[in-house]
C-alpha positions in Angstrom: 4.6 22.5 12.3 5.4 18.9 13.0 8.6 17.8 14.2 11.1 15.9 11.0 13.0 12.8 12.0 16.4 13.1 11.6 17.7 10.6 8.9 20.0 8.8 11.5 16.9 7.7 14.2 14.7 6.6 10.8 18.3 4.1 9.9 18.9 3.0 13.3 15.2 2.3 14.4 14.8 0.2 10.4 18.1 -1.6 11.4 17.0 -2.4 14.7 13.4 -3.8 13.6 14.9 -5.7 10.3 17.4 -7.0 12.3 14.7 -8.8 15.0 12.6 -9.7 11.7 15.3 -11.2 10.2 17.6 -12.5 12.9 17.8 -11.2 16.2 14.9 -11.0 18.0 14.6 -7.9 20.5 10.9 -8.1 21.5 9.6 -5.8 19.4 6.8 -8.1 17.5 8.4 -11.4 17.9 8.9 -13.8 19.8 12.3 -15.4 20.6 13.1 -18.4 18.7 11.2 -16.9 15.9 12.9 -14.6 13.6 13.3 -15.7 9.9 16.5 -17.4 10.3 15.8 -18.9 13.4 12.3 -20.5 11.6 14.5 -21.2 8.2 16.9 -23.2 10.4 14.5 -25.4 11.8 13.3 -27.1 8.3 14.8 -29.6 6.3 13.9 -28.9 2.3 11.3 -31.8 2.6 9.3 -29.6 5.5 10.2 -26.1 2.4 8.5 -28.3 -0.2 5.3 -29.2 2.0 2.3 -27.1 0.8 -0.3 -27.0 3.2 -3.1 -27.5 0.5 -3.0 -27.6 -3.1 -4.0 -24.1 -3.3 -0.6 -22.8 -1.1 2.9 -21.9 -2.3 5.7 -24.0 -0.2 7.8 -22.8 2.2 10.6 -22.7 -0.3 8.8 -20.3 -2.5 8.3 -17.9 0.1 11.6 -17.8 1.0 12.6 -17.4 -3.0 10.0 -14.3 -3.2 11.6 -12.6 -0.3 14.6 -12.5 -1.9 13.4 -11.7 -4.8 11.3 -9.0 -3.6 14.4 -7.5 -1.5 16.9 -7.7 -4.9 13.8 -5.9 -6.8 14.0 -3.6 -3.5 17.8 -3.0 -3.9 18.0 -2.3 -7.6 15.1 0.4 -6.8 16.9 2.1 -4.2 19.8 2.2 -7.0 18.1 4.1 -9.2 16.5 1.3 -11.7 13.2 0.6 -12.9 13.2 -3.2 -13.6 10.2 -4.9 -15.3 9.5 -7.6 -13.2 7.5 -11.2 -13.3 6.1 -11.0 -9.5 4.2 -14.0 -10.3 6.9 -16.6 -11.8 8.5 -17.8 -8.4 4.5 -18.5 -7.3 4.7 -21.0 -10.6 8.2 -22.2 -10.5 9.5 -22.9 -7.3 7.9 -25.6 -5.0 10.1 -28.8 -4.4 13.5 -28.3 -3.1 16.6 -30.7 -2.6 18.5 -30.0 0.8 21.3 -28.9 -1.4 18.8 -26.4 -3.0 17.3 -25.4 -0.1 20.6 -24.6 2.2 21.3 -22.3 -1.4 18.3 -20.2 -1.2 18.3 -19.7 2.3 22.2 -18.5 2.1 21.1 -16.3 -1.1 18.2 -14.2 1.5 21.2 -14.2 4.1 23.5 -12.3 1.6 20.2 -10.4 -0.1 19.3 -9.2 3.7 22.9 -8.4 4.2 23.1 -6.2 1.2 20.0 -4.3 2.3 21.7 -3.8 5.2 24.5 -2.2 3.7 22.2 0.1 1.3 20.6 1.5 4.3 23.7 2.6 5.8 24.3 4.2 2.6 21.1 6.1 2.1 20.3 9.7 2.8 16.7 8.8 4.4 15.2 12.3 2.3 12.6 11.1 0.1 9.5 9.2 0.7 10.4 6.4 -1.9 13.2 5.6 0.4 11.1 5.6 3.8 8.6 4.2 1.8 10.6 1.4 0.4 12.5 0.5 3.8 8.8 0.5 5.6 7.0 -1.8 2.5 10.3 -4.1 3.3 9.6 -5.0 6.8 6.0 -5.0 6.1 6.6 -7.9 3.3 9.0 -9.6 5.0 7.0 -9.9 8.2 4.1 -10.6 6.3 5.7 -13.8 4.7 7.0 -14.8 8.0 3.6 -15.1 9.1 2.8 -17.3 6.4 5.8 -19.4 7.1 5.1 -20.2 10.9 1.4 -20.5 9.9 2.3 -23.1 7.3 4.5 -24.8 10.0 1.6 -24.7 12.5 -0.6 -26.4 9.6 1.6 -29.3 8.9 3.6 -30.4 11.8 -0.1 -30.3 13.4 -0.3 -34.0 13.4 2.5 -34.5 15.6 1.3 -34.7 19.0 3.7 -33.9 22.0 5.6 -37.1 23.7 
């Protein structure tokens, strides 16, 4: 019979891996510098509103899906079923003002900070749960990807002094 994980290794060892995805990187699959707060910080809203082709989302509507995906994540875990538009930030969101921009990336701070939170506070017994906290990091990571590849794409042109 195969060993169970105890509910309290499955928290800390999600913790510890959202926490490097999101903001503290601890050498698991990143490298420093280049967590999703650390990348975030480095762009003005003009570099978030920079598509690299006409076929890509921005920058800023990554970030907006994350959070989005993470809220859809929390109400979930809480029990609801919400009917959801997982297409409408890909249509809505592209150009951002700095004021705009600083807002969204302070909404995934406090959306990451409530996941946080709901983790502490779950029981860890059901696969929707493991399943959910694992689909998380996957999508985050995922998008992260996209955002340094993006950033690799466009700031290209600048060659090294």
């Amino acid at each position: 019979m195969a060993e169970q994980i105890a509910g309290e290794h499955f928290l800390q060892a999600f913790l510890f891996v959202l926490e490097e995805a999101f903001e503290n990187v601890h050498g698991i699959f990143l490298d420093r510098g280049t967590s999703i707060f650390d990348t975030l910080a480095t762009l003005t809203a003009e570099d978030a509103s920079t598509p690299v082709s006409v076929h890509c989302a921005t920058i800023a509507a990554h970030v907006a899906h994350m959070d989005f995906y993470m809220n859809v994540t929390l109400r979930w875990m809480r029990g609801e079923r919400p009917q959801v538009d997982w297409s409408e930030i890909w249509r809505t969101v592209s150009t951002v003002t700095e004021e705009e921009w600083q807002a969204s990336q302070q909404r995934l701070r406090v959306t990451y900070a409530a996941i946080q939170d709901l983790a502490r506070n779950s029981t860890w017994q059901s696969r929707d749960e493991i399943g959910g906290a694992l689909g998380l990091l996957a999508h985050n990571a995922y998008h992260l990807g996209e955002i340094r590849h993006a950033l690799c794409t466009f700031r290209s042109h600048v060659q090294p002094e």
